[in-house]
N, C-alpha and C positions, 0 to 999 in steps of 0.2 A: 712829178716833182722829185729829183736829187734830193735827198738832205744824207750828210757824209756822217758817219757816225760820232767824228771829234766834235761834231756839234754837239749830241748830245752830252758828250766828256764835256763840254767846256761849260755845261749848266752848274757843274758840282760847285767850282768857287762861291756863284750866289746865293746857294743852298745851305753853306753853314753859316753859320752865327745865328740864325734865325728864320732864313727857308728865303726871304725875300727884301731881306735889310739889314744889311753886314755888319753898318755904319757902327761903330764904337764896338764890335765885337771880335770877340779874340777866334782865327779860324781852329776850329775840331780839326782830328787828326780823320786823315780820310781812311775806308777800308779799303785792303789791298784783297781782300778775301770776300767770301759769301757772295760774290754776283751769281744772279742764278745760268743756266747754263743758255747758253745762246741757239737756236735753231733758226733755219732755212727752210722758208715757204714760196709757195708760187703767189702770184698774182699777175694777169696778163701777159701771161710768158717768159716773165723773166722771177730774179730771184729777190725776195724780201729777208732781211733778215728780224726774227722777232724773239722776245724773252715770253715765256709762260710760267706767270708764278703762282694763279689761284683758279679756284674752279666751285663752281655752285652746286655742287656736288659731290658728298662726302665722301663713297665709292670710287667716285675717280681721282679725287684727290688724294685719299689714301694710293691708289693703284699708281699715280705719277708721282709722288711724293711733293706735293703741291700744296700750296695752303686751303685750305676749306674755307669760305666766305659764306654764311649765313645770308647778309644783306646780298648779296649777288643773288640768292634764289630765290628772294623775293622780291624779285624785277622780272618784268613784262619780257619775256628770249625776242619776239618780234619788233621791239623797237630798236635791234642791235642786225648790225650787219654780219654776212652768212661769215663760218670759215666751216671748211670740208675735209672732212678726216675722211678717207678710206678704207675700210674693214674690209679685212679677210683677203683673196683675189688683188694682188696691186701688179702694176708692172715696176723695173727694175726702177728703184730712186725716186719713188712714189714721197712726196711730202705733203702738208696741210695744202692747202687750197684757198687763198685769202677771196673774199668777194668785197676789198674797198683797201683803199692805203690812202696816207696820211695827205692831207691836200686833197680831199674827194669831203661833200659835205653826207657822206654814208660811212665815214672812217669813225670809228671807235678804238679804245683796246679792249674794251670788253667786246664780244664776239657771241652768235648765235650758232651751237655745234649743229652740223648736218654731217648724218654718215650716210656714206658715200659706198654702195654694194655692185659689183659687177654681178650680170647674169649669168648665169651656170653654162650659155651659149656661148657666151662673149669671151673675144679675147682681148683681159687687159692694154690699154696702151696708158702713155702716161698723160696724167690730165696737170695741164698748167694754168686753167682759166674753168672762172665760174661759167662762162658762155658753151664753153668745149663743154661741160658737165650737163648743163639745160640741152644742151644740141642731142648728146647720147642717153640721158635720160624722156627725151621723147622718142628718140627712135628704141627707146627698150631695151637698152644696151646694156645700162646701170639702173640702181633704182635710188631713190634719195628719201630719206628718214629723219627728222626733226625729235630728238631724245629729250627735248625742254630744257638742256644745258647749255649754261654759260662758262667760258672761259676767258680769262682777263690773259690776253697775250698782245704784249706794244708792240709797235712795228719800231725799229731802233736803227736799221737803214733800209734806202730801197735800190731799188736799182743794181744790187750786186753782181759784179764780176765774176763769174765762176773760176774757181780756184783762189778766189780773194782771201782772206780772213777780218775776220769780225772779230773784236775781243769784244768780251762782256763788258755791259755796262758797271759805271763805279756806283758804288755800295756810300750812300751818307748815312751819317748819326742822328738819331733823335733820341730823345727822351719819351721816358713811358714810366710813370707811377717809379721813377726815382733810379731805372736802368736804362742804358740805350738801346736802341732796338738799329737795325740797317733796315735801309728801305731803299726804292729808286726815284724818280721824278722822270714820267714818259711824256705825259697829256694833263693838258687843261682845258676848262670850257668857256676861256675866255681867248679871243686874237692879241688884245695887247701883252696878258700875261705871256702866251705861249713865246710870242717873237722875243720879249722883254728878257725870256730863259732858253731862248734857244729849243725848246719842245715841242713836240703835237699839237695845234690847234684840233679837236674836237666837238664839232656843232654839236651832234650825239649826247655827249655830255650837257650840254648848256639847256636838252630837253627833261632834262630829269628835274624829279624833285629834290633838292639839295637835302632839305630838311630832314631828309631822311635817315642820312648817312652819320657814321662818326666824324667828330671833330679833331680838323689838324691846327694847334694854336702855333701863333706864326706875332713874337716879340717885335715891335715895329717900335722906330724911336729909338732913348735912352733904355738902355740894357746894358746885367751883367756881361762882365769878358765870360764867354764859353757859353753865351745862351745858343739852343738850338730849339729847333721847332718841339712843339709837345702832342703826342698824339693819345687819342682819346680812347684808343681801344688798342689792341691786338690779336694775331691767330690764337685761336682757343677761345674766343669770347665769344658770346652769340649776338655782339655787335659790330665782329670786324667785316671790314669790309677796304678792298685796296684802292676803292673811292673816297675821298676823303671832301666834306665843307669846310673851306677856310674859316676861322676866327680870330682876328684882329685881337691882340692886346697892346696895351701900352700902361706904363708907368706912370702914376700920376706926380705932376711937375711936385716939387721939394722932397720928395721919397726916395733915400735910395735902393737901386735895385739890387736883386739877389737873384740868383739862378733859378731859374724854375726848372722842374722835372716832374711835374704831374699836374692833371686837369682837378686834382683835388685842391694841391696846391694853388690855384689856381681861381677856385671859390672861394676858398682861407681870404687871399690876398683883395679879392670884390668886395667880400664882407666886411674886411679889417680899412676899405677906403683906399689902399693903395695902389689896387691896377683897376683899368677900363676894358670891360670887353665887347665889342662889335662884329655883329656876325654879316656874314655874305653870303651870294648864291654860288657861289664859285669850286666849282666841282676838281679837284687833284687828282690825276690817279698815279698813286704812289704805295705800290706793292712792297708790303715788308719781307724783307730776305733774310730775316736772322731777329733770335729774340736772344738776349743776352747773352749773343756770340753764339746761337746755337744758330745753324742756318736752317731755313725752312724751306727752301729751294735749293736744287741740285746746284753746283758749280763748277762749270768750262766755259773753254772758248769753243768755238767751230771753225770750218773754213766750208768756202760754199762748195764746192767740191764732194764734202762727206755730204751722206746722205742717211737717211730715218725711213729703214724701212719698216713697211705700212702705214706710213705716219706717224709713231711711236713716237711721242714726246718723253727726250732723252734725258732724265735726271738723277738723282743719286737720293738715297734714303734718306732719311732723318732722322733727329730725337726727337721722341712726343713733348710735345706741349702741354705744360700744363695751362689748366683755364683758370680764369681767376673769375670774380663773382663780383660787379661791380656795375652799373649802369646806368648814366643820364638821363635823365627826361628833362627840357626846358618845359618852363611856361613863359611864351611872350607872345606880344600882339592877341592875345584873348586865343591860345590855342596850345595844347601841348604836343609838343614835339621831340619823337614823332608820337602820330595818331594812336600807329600800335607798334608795338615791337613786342618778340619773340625770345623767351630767355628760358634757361635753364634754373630745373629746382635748386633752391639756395641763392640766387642772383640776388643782389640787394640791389631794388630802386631809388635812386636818386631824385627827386626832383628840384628843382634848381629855377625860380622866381628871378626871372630878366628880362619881366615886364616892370611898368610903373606903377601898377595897382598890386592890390594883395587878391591873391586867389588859394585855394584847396586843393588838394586832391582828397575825393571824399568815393566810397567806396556805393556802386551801387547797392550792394545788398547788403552794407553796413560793415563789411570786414575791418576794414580800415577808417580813420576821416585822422586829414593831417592836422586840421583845426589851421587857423589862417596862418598862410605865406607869406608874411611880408616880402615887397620888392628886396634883393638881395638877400632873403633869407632861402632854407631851403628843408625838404623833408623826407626821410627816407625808411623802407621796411622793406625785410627780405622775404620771398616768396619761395616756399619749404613745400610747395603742392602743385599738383599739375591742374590745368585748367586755364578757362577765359576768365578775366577779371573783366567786369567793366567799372569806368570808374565816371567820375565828372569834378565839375568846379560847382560847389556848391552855392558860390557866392554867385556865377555865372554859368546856370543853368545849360546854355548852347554848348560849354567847352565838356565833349566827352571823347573819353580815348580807350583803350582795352590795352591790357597783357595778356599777352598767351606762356605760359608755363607750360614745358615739356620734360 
């Protein structure tokens, strides 16, 4: 499958005001800056081009100047399709190695890393196909290594022209806790959404647990002029992740609206009676490129022509992030969500009542008990120690969940 990359240029229009509902809203100013930097990989012989902007691994995300995703590492590497780095020994214009592209029901942009070693006998050639790789790794040519890392890298066109150029993809606005952040929109795990935006369809996605992920709030209906999407976390937090569940808001009819800029804001306005929020299974993946103008990913263009040798994914430094300490947990449908998550000392938990009944969160061995949650009410304390919590609903015995503090 061709998809030209002005496709995915021509997704940005429907992306601001609100990610997927323009209607009455005033367009953001687009960024001309922070797309991350564009590379060229094989797949099947010919040339893919792909952005790489996170990595499940805090070492190599430091060492590519990448964002770090938490939730990325705590995903299963084998339910993701291969991409193959070559270490050490490469022949000349050696690049990644894809094992799926867009239009294959094996396509992702989160990726399962295999590095890719020639033997001490062997003499490099260039490998353009996972098949080429399986071939010379049986005859003992190569040898092939599974590191347990994931890389989130979209495929953004296929098919390239060698000596073509690719410019980077554009960079949108969202809000985040009252600053905007840049992000991209590559893949979704649903078919109407993707064709509806011009993106990736991804079955891959549509197997995961959504519930898992942070939330990207997406203003549908009557909304202020300059609403844009709200995301629920950021790089630096031990719940970002460039996978995002959608959640529906809307205004409720005689209220007028006002801008939102955070998922705080966000409960204020459920509590106070004036917005609705409905959640979906509906997986994003929508890699942040910059947190209040600082970019978090390298920025160029490419042309297929240049080439990365050893596979070196080609990006530029950054400013450290800072983390901020802040983190959701739903209780709905008799379950807290998620089950467990993973946070750093000082994180203050959130919980947040968007069921119908009233539940707790109540500490097994007494540290905590929130004493009752009413529906739309919500309860929260910060965790200043390392360790497993476990915790439950005391009113509903079945609902148990853990924090782990590091």
């Amino acid at each position: 499958m061709l998809r030209r990359f002005a496709v995915l240029v021509g997704l940005v229009p429907m992306l601001v005001g609100t990610g997927f509902d323009t209607a009455g809203a005033t367009s953001a100013p687009r960024r001309a800056s922070s797309a991350p930097a564009v590379q060229m990989s094989y797949y099947d012989g010919h040339l893919d081009a792909i952005v790489t902007t996170d990595s499940s691994g805090k070492a190599q995300a430091k060492h590519l100047n990448i964002n770090y995703s938490p939730m990325l590492a705590a995903l299963k590497p084998k339910v993701f399709p291969l991409i193959y780095i070559v270490k050490g020994a490469a022949a000349s214009g050696q690049l990644m190695v894809l094992g799926a592209e867009p239009g294959e029901d094996t396509y992702s942009p989160v990726w399962n890393e295999v590095f890719v070693t020639w033997s001490s006998t062997s003499t490099p050639v260039l490998l353009t196909s996972d098949t080429q790789i399986d071939t010379l790794a049986a005859a003992g040519d190569l040898t092939k290594q599974r590191p347990g890392l994931l890389l989130n890298s979209a495929v953004i066109a296929e098919n390239v022209a060698e000596g073509s150029t690719v410019a980077p993809p554009t960079v949108f606005e969202t809000f985040y806790d009252g600053h905007r952040d840049g992000m991209l929109a590559t893949d979704v795990s649903t078919k109407p959404q993707a064709k509806a935006e011009n993106i990736n369809y991804s079955a891959v996605l549509a197997t995961l647990d959504s519930q898992v992920f942070p939330e990207i709030y997406i203003v549908r209906g009557t909304m202020a002029d300059g609403q844009l999407m709200i995301l629920g976390s950021e790089p630096g937090e031990s719940n970002y992740s460039p996978l995002w569940v959608e959640t529906i808001v809307h205004w409720k009819r005689g209220v007028t609206p006002t801008v939102i800029k955070s998922d705080t804001q966000i409960d204020h306005l459920i509590e106070a009676g004036k917005v609705t929020e409905s959640g979906t299974t509906v997986l994003l993946n929508c890699p942040v490129t910059d947190v209040a103008g600082t970019p978090t990913v390298g920025t160029s263009g490419v042309t297929a022509s240049a080439q990365q040798a050893g596979s070196r994914l080609v990006t530029r430094p950054t400013a450290a992030i800072a983390a901020t300490t802040a983190t959701k947990v739903k209780i709905v449908d008799f379950s807290f969500s998620p089950k467990a998550i993973t946070i750093s000392k000082g994180t203050r938990i959130k919980w947040v009542n968007r069921g119908a009944v009233s539940h707790t969160s109540t500490s097994n061995t007494g540290k905590w008990d929130s004493g009752t949650i009413a529906p739309g009410d919500s309860y929260s304390r910060v965790f200043r120690k390392a360790g497993t919590f476990l915790y439950h609903c005391s009113i509903h015995p079945s609902m148990k969940a853990k924090i782990i503090v590091k």
